[in-house]
KEGU-419714 format. One record per residue: residue number from 1; y, z, x of N, C-alpha, C, O, CB in turn; residue in three letters. Coordinates in steps of 0.001 Angstrom, whole numbers. Atoms other than C-alpha are relative to their C-alpha. Glycine has a CB too. Layout:
BEGIN
+-----+---------+---------+---------+---------+---------+---------+---------+---------+---------+---------+---------+---------+---------+---------+---------+-----+
!   k !     nyy !     nzz !     nxx !    cayy !    cazz !    caxx !     cyy !     czz !     cxx !     oyy !     ozz !     oxx !    cbyy !    cbzz !    cbxx !   r !
+-----+---------+---------+---------+---------+---------+---------+---------+---------+---------+---------+---------+---------+---------+---------+---------+-----+
! NUM !       Y !       Z !       X !       Y !       Z !       X !       Y !       Z !       X !       Y !       Z !       X !       Y !       Z !       X ! Ala !
...
+-----+---------+---------+---------+---------+---------+---------+---------+---------+---------+---------+---------+---------+---------+---------+---------+-----+
//
This chain:
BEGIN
+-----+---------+---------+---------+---------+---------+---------+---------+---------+---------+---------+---------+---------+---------+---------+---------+-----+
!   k !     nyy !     nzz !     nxx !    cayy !    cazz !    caxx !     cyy !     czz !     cxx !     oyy !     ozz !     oxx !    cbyy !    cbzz !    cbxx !   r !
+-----+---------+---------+---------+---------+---------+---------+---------+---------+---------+---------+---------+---------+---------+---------+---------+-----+
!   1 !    -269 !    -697 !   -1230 !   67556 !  -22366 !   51652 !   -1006 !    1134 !     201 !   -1920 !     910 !     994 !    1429 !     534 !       4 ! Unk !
!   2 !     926 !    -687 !     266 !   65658 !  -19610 !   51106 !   -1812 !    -435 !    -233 !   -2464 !     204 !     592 !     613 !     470 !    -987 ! Unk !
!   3 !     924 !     496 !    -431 !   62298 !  -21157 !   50692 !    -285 !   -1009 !    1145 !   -1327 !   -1661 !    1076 !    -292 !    -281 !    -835 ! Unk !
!   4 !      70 !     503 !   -1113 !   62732 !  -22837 !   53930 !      14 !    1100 !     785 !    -639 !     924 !    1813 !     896 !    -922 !     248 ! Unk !
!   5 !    -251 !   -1256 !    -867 !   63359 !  -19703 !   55513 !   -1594 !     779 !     -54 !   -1920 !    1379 !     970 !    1437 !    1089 !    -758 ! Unk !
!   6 !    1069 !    -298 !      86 !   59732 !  -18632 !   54215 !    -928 !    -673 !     339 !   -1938 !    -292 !     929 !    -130 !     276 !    -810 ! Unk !
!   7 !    1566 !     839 !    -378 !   57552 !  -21375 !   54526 !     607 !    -288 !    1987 !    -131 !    -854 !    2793 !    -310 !   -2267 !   -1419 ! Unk !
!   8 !     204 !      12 !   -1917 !   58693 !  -21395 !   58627 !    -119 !    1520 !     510 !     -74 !    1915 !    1675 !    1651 !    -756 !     995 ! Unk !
!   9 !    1266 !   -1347 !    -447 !   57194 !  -18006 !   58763 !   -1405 !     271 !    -249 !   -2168 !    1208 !     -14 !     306 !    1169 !    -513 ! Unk !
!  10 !    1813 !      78 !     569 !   53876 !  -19198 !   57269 !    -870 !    -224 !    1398 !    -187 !   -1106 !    1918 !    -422 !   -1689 !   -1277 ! Unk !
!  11 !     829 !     246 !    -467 !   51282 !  -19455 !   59897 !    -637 !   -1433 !    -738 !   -1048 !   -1478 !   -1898 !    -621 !    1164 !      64 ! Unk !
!  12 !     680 !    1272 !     404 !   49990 !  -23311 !   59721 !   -1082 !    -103 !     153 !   -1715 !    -816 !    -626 !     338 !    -983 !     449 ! Unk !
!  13 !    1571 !      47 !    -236 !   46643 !  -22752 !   61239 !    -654 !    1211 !    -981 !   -1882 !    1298 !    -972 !    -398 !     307 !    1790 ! Unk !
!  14 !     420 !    -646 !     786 !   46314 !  -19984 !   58650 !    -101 !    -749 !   -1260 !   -1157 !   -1055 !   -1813 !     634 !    1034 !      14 ! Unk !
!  15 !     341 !    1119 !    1184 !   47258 !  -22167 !   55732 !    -678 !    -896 !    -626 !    -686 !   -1110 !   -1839 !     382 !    -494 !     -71 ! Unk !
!  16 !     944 !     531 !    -630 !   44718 !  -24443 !   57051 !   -1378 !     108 !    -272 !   -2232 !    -596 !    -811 !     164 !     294 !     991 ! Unk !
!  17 !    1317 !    -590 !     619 !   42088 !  -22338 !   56849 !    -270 !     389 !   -1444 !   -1263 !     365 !   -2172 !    -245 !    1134 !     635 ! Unk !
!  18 !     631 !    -494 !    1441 !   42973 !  -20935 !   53782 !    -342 !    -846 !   -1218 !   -1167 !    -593 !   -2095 !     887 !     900 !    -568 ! Unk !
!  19 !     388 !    1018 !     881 !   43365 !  -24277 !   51855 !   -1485 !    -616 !     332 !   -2219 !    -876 !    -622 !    1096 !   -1082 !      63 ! Unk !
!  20 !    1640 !     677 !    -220 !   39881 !  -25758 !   53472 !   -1079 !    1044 !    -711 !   -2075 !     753 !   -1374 !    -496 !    -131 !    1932 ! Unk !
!  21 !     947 !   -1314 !     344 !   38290 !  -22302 !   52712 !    -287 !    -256 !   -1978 !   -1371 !    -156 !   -2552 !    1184 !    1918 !     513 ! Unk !
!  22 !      26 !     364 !    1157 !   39431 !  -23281 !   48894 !   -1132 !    -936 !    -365 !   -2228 !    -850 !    -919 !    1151 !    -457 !    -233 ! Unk !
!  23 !     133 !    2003 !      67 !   38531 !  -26673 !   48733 !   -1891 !     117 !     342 !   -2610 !    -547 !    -405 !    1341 !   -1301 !    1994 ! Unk !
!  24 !    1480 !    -267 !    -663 !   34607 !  -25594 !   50656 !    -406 !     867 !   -1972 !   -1171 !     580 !   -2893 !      19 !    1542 !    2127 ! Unk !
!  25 !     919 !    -704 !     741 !   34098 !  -23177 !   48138 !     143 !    -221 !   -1960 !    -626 !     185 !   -2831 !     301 !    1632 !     579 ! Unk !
!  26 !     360 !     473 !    1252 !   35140 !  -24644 !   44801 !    -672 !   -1149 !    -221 !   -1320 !   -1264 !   -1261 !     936 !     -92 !    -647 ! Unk !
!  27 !     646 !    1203 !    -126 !   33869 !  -28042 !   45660 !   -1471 !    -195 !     532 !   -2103 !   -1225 !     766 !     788 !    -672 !     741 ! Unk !
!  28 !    1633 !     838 !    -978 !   30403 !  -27636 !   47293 !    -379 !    -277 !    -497 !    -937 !   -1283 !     -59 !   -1124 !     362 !     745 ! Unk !
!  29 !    1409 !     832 !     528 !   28257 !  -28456 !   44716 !     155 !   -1852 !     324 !    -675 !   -2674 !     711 !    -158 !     310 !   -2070 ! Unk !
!  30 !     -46 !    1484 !    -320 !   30093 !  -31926 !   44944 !    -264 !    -374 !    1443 !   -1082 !   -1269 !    1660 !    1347 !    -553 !    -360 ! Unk !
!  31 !     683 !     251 !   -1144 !   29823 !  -31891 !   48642 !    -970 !    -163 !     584 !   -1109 !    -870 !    1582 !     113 !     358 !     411 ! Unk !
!  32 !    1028 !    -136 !    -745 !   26749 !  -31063 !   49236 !    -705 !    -935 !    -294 !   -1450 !   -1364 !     587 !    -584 !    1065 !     -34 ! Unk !
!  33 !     975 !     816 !     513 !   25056 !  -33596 !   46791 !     922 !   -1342 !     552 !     263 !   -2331 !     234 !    -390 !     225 !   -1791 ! Unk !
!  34 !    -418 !     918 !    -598 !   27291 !  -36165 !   48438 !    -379 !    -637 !    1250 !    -576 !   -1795 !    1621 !     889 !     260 !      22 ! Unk !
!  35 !     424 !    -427 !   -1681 !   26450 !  -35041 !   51967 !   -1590 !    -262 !    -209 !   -2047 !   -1319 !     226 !     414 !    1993 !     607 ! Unk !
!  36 !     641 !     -32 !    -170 !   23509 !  -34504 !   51390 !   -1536 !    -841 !    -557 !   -2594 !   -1092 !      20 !     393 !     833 !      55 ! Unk !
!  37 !     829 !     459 !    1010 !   21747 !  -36112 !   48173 !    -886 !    1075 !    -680 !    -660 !    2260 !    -929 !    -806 !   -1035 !     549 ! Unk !
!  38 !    1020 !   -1397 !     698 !   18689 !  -34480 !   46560 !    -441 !     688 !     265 !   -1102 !    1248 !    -609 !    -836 !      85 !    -490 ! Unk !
!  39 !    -224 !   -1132 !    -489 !   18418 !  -31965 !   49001 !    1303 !     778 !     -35 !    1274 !    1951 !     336 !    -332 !    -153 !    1055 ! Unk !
!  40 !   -1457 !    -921 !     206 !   22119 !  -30713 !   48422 !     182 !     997 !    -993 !    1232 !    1391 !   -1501 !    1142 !    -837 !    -330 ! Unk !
!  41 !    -477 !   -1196 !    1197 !   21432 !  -28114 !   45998 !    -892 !    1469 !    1127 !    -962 !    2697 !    1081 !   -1056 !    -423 !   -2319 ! Unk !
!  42 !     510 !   -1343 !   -1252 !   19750 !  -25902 !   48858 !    1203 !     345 !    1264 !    1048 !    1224 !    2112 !   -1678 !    -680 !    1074 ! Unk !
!  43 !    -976 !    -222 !    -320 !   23047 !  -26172 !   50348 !    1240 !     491 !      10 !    2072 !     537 !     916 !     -26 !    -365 !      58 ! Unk !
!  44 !   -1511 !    -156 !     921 !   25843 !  -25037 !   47937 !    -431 !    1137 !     965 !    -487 !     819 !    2153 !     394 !      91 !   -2085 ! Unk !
!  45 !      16 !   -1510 !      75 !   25117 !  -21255 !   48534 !     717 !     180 !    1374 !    1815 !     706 !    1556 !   -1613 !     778 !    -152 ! Unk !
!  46 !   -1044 !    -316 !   -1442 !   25759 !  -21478 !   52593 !    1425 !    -459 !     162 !    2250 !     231 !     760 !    -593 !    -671 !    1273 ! Unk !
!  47 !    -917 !     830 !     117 !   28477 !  -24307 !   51931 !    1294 !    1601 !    -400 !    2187 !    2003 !     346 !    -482 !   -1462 !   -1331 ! Unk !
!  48 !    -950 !    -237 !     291 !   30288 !  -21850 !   49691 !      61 !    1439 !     131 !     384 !    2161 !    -813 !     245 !    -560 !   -1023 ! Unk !
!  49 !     296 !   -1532 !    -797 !   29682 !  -18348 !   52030 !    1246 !    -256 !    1191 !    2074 !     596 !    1512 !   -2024 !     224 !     878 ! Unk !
!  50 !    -711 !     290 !    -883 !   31508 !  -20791 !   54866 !    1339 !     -57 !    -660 !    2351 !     243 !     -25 !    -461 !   -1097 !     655 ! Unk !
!  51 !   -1525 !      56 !     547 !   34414 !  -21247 !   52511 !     868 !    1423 !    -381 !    2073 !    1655 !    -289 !     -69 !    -862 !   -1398 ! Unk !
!  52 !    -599 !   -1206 !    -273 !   34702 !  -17730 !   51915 !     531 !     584 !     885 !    1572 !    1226 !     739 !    -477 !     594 !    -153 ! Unk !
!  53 !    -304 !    -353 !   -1385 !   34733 !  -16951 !   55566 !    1181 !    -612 !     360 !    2089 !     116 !     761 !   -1035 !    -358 !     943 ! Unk !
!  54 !   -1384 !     853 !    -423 !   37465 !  -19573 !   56288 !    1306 !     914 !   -1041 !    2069 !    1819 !    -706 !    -212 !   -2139 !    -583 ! Unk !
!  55 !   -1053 !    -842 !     422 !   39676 !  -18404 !   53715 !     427 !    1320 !    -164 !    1567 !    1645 !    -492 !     124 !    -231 !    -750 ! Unk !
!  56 !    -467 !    -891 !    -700 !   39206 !  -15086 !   54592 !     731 !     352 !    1366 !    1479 !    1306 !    1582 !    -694 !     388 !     -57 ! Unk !
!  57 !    -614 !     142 !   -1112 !   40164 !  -15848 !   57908 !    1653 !    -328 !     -83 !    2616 !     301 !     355 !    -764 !   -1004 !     656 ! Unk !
!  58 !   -1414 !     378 !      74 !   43127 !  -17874 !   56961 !     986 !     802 !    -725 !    2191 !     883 !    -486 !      76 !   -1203 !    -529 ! Unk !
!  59 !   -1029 !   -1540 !     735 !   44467 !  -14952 !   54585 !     269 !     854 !     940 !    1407 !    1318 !     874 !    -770 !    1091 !   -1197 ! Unk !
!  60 !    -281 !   -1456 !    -760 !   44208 !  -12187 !   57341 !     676 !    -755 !    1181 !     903 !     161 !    1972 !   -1544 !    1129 !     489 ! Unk !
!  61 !    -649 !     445 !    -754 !   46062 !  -14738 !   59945 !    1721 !    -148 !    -899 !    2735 !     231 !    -313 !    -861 !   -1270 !     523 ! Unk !
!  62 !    -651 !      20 !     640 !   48491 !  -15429 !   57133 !     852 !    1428 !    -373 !    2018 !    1508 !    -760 !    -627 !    -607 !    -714 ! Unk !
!  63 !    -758 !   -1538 !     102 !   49353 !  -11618 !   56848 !     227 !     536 !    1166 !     824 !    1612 !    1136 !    -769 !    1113 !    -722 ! Unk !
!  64 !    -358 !    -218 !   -1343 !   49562 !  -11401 !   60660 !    -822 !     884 !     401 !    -591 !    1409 !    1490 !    1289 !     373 !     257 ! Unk !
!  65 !     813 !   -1278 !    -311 !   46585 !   -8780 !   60503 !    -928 !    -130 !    1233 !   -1406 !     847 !    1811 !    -901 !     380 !   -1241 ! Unk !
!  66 !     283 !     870 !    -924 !   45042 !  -11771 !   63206 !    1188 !    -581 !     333 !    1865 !   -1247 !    -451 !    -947 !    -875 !    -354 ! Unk !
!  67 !    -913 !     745 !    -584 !   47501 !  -12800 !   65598 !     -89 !   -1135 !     328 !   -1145 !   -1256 !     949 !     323 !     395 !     797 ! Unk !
!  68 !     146 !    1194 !    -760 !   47955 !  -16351 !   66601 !    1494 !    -265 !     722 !    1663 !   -1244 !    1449 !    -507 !   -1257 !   -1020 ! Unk !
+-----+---------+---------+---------+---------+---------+---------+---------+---------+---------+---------+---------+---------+---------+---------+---------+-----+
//
């Protein structure tokens, strides 16, 4: 009861961000050399700057500090 009562005060488009934001920034090296091949190591660094940004985003929507 109680954790139903919390997770329908979560922001979903925050959650969103904040799990992709994860997922970007522990995973790029695999992404990028996937995405990209043997140019994908000139990629991690921005790859995992954008994942920061996202899950910063999705944390400060998640605390309501960004309204949606």
């Amino acid at each position: 009861m109680y954790l139903q009562e919390v997770l329908s005060r979560l922001s979903v488009p925050g959650l969103i961000l904040l799990l992709l934001g994860a997922v970007l920034g522990y995973g790029a090296g695999g992404i990028c050399r996937g995405l990209f091949g043997q140019g994908g190591e000139r990629a991690i660094v921005p790859m995992k700057v954008a994942g920061l940004l996202l899950a910063l985003a999705g944390a400060l929507i998640l605390l309501d500090i960004i309204p949606i």
